[in-house]
The first five atom37 places (N, CA, C, CB, O) and aatype in JSON, in Angstrom:
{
  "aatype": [20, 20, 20, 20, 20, 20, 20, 20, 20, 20, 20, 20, 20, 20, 20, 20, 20, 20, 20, 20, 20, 20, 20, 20, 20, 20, 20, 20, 20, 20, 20, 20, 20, 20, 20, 20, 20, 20, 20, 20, 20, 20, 20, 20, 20, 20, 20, 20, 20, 20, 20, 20, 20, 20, 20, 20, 20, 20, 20, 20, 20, 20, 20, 20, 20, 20, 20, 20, 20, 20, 20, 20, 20, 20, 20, 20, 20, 20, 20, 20, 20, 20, 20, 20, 20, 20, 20, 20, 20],
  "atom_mask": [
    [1, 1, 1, 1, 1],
    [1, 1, 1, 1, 1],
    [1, 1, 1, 1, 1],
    [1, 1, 1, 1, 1],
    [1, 1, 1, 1, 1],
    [1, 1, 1, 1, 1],
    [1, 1, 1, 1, 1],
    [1, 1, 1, 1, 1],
    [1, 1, 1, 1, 1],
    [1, 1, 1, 1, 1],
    [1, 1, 1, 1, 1],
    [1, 1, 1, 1, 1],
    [1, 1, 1, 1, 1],
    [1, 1, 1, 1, 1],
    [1, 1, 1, 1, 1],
    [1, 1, 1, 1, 1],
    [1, 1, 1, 1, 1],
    [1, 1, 1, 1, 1],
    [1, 1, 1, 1, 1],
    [1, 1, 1, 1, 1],
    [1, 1, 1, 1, 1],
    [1, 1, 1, 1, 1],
    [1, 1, 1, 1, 1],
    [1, 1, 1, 1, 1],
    [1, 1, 1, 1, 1],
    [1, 1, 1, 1, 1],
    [1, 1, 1, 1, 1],
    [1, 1, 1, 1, 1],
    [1, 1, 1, 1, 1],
    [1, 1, 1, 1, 1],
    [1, 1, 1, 1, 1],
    [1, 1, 1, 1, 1],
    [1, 1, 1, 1, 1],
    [1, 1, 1, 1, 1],
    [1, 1, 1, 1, 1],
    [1, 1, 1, 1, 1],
    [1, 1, 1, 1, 1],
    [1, 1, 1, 1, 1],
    [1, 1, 1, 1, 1],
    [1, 1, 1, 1, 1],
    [1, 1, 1, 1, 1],
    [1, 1, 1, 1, 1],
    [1, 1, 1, 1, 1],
    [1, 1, 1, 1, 1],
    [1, 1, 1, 1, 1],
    [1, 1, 1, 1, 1],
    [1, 1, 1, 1, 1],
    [1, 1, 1, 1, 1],
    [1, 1, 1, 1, 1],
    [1, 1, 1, 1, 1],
    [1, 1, 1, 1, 1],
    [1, 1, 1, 1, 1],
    [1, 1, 1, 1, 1],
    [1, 1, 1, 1, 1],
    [1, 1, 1, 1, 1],
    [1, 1, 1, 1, 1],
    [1, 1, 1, 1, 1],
    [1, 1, 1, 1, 1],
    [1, 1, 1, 1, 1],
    [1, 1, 1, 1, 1],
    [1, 1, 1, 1, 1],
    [1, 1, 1, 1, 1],
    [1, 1, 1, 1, 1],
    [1, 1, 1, 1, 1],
    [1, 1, 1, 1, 1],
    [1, 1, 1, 1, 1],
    [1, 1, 1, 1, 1],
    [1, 1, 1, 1, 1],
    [1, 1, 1, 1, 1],
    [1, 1, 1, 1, 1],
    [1, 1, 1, 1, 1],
    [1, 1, 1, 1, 1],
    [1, 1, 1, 1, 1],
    [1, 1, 1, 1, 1],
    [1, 1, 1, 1, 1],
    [1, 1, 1, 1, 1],
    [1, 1, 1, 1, 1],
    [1, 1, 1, 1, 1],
    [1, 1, 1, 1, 1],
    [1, 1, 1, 1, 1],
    [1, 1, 1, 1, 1],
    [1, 1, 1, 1, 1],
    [1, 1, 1, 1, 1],
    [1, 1, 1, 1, 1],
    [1, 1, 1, 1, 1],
    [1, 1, 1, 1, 1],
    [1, 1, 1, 1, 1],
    [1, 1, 1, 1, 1],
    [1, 1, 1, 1, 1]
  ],
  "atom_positions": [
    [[13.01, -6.6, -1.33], [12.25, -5.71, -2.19], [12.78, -4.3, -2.01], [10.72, -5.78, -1.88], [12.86, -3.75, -0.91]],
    [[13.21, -3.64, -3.37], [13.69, -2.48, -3.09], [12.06, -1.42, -2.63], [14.71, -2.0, -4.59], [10.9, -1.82, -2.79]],
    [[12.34, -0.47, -2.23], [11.12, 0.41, -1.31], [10.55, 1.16, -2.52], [11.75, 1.67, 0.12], [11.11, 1.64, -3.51]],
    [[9.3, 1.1, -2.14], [8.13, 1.56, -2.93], [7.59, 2.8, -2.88], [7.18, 0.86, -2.72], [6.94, 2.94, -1.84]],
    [[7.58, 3.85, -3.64], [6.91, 5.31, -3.73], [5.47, 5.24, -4.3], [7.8, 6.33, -4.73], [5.01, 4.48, -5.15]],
    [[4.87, 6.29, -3.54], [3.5, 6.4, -4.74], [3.67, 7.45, -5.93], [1.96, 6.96, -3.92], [4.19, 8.56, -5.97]],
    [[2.84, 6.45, -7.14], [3.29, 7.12, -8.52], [2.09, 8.68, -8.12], [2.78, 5.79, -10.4], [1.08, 8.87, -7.43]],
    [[2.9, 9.39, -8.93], [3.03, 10.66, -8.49], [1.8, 10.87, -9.19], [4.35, 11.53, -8.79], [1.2, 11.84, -8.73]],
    [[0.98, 10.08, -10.52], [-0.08, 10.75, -11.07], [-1.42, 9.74, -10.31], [0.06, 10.79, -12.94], [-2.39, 9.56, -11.05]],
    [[-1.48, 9.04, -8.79], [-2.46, 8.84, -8.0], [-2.98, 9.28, -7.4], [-2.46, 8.4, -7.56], [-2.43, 9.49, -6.32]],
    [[-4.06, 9.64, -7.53], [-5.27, 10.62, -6.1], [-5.95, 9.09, -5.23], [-7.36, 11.95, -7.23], [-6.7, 8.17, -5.55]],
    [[-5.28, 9.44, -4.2], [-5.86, 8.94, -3.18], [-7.3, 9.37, -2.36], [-4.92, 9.0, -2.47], [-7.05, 10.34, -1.65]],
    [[-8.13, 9.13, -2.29], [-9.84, 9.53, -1.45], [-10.12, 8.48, -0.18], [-11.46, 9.19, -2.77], [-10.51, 7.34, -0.44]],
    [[-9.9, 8.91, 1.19], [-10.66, 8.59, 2.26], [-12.02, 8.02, 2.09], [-10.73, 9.62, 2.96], [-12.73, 9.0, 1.83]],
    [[-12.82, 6.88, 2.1], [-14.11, 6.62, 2.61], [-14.22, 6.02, 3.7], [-14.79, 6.02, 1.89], [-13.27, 5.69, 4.41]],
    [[-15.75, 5.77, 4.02], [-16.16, 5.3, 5.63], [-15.28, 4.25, 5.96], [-17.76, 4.71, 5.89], [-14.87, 4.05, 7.1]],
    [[-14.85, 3.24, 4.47], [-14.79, 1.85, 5.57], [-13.65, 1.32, 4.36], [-16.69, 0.57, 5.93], [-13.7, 0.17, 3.94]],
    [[-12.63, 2.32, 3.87], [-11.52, 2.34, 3.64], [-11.23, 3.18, 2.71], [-11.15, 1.34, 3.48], [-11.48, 4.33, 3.09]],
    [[-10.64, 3.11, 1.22], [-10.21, 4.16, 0.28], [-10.25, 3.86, -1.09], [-8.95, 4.54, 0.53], [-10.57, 2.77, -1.57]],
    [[-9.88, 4.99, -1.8], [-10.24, 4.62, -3.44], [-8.89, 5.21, -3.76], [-11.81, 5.45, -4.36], [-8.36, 6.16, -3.18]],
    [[-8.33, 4.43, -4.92], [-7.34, 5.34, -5.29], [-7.79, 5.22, -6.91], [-5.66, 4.89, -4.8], [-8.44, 4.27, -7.33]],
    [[-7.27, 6.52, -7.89], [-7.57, 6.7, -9.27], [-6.53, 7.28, -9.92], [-8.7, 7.43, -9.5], [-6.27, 8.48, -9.8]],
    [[-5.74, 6.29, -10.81], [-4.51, 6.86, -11.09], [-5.1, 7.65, -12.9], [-3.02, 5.35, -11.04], [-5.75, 7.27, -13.88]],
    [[-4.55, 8.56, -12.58], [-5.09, 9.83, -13.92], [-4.37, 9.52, -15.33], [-4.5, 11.71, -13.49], [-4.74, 10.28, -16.23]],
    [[-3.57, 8.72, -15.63], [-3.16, 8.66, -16.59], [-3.88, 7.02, -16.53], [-1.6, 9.13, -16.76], [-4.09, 6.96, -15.32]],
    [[-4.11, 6.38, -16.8], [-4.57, 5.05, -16.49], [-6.01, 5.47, -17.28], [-4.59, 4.53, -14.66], [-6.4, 5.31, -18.44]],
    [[-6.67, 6.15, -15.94], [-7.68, 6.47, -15.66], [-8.9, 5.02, -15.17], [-7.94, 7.33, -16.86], [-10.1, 4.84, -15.33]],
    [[-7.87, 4.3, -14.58], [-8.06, 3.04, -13.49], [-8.07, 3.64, -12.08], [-6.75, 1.85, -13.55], [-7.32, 4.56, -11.78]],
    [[-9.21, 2.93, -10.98], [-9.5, 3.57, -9.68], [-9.67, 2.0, -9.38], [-10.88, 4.87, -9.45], [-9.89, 1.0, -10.07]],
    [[-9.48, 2.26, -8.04], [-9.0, 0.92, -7.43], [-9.88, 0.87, -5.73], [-6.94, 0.99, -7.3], [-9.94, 1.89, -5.05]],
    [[-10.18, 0.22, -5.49], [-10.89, 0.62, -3.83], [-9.98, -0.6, -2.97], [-13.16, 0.27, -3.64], [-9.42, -1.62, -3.36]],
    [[-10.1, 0.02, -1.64], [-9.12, -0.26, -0.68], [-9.68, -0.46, 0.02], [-8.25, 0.41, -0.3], [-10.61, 0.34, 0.17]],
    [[-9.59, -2.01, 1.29], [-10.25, -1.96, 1.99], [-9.46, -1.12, 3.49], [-10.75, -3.29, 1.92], [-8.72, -0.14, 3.46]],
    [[-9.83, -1.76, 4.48], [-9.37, -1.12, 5.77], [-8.18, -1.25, 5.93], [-9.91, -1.54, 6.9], [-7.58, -0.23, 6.27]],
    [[-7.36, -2.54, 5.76], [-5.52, -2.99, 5.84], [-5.3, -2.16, 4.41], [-4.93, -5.23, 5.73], [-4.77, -1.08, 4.68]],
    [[-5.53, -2.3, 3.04], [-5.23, -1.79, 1.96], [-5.08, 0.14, 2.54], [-6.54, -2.34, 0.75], [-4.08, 0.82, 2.31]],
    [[-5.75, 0.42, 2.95], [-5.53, 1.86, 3.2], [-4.55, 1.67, 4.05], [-6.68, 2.75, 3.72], [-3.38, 1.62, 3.66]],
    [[-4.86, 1.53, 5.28], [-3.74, 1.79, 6.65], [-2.03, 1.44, 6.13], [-4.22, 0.41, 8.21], [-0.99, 1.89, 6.61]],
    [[-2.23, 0.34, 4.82], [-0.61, 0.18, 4.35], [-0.08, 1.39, 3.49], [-0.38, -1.24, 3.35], [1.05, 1.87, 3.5]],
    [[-1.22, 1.78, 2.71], [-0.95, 3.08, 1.3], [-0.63, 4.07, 2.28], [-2.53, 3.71, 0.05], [0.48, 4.55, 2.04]],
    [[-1.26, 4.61, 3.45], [-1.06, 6.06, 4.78], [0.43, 5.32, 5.06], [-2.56, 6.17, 6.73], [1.25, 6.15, 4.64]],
    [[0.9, 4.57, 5.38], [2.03, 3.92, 5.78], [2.95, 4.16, 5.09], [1.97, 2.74, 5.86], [3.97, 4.31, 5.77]],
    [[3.17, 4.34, 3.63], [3.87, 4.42, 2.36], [3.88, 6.13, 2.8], [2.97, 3.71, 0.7], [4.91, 6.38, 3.42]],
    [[3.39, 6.79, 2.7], [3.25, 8.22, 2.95], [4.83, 8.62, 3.91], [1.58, 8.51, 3.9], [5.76, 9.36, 3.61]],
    [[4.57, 7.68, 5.27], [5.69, 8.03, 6.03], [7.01, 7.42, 5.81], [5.4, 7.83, 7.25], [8.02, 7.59, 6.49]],
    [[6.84, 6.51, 4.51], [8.34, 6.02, 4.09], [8.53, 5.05, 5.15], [9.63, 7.24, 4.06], [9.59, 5.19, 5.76]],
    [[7.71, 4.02, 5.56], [7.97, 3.09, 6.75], [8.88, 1.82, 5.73], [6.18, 2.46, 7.68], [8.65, 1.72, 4.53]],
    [[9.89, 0.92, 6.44], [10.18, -0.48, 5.58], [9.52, -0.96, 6.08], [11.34, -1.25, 5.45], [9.01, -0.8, 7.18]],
    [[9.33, -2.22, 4.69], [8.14, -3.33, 4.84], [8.18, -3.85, 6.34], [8.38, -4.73, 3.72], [7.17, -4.06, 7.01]],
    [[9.27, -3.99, 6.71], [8.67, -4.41, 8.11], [8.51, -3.96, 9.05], [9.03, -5.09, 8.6], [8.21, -4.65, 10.02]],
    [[8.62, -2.7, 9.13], [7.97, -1.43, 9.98], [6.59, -1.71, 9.65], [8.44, 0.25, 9.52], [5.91, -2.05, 10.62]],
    [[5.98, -1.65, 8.47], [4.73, -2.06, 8.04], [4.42, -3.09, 8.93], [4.67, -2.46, 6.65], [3.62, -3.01, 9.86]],
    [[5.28, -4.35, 8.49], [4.66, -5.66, 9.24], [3.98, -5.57, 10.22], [5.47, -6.49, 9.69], [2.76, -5.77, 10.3]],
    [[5.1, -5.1, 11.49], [5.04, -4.93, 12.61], [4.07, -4.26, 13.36], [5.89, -4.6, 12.76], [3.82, -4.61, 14.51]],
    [[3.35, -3.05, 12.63], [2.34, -2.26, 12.74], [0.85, -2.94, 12.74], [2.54, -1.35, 11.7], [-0.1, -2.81, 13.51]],
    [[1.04, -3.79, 11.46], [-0.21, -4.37, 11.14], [-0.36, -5.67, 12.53], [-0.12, -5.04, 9.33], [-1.44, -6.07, 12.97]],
    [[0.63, -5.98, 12.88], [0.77, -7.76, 13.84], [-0.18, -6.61, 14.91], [3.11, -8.77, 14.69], [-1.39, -6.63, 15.09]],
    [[0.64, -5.84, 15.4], [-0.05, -5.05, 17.04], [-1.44, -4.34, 16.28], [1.34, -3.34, 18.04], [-2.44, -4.41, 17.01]],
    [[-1.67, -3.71, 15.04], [-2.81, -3.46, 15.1], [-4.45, -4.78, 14.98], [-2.61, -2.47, 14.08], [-5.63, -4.85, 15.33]],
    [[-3.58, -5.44, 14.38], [-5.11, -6.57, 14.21], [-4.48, -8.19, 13.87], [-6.39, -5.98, 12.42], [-4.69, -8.97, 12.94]],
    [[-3.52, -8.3, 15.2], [-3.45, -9.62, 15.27], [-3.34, -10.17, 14.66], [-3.95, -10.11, 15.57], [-4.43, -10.71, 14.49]],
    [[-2.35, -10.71, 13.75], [-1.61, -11.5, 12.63], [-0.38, -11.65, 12.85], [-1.65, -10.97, 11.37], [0.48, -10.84, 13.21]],
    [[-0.33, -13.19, 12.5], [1.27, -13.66, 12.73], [2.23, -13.06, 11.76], [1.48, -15.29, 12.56], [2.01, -12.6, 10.64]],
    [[3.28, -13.15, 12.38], [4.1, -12.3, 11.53], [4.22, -13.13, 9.84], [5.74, -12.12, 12.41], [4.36, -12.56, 8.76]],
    [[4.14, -14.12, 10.03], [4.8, -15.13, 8.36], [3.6, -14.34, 7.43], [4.52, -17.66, 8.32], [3.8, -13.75, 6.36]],
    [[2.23, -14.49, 8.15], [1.12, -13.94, 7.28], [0.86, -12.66, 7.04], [0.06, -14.3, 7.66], [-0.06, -12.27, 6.32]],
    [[1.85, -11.77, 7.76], [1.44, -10.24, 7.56], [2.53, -10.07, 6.89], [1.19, -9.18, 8.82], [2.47, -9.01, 6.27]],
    [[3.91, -10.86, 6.67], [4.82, -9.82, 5.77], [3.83, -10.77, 4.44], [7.18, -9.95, 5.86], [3.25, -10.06, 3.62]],
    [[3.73, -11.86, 4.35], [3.11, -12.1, 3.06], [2.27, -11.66, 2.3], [2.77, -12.83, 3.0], [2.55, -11.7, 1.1]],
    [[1.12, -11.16, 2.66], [-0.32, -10.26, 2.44], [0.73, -8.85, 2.19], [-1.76, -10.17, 4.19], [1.32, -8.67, 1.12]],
    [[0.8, -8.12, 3.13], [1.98, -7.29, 2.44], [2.95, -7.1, 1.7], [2.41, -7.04, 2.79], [3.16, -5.94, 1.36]],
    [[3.66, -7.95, 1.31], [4.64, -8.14, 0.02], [3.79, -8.13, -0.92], [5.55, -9.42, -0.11], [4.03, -7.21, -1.7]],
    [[2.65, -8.92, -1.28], [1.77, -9.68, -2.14], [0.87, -8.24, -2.48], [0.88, -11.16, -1.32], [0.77, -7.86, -3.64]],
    [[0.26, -7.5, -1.39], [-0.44, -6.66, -1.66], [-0.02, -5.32, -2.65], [-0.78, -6.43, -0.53], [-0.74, -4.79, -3.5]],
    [[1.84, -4.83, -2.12], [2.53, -4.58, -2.64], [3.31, -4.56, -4.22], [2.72, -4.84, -1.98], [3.91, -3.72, -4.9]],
    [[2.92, -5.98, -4.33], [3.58, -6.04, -5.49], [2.08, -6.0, -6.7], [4.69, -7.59, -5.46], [2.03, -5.87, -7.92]],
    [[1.06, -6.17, -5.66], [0.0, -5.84, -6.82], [-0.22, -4.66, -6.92], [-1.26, -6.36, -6.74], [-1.02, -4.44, -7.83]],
    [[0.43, -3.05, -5.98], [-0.25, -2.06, -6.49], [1.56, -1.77, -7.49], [-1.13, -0.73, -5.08], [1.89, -0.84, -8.23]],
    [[1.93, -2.36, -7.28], [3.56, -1.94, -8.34], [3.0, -2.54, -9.88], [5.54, -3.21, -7.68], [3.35, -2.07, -10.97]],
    [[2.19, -3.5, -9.71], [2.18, -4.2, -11.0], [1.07, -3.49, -11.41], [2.07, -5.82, -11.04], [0.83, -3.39, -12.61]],
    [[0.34, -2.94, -10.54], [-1.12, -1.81, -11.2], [-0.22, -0.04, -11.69], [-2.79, -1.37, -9.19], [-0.66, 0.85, -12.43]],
    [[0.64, -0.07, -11.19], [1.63, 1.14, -11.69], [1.33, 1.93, -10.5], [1.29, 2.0, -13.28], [2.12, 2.87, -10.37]],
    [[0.4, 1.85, -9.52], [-0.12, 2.6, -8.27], [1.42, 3.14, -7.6], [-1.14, 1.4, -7.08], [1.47, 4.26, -7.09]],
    [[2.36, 2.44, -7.63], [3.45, 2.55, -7.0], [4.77, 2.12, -7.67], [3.25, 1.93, -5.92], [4.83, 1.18, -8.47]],
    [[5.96, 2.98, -7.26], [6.77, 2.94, -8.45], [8.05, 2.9, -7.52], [6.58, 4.28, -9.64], [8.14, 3.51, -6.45]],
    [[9.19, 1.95, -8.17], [10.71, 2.04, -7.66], [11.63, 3.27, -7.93], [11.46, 0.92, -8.28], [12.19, 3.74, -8.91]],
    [[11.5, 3.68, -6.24], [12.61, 5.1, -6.85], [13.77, 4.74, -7.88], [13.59, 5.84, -5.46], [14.24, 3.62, -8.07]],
    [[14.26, 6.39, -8.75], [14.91, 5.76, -9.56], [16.7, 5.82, -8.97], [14.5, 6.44, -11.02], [16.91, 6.82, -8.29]],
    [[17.42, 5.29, -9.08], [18.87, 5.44, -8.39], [20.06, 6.54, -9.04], [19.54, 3.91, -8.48], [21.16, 6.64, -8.5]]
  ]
}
């Protein structure tokens, strides 16, 4: 998977018990739970997916086959929501 940016017209919002994101041209908002946020803050620092992986296995115990999957998967649903976009080359 080539690496994923956030589309530039998303506001991201912190809540108690994860996040909302609301993309302005859409004008679609999306809520995030606790892994859904901690991966979008992750995207921020430009981590590869399996820097991601790896993060998520030591933070809350998941085998690796099931954390790159949920992550790819999670991934390709905020690309297919437009939330996130392929730099261009």
């Amino acid at each position: 998977m080539a690496w994923l940016t956030k589309h530039p017209e998303v506001v991201y919002t912190d809540l108690e018990d994860g996040a909302v994101l609301l993309h302005l041209e859409t004008k679609f908002y999306y809520s995030l739970n606790e892994i859904g946020q901690a991966i979008w803050r992750m995207l921020d620092a430009s981590q590869s997916l399996q820097e991601i992986v790896q993060k998520l296995m030591a933070e809350y115990d998941v085998e690796e086959k099931k954390a790159d999957e949920s992550v790819s998967r999670f991934l390709g649903d905020l690309e297919t929501e437009k939330l996130v976009v392929r730099p261009k080359e």
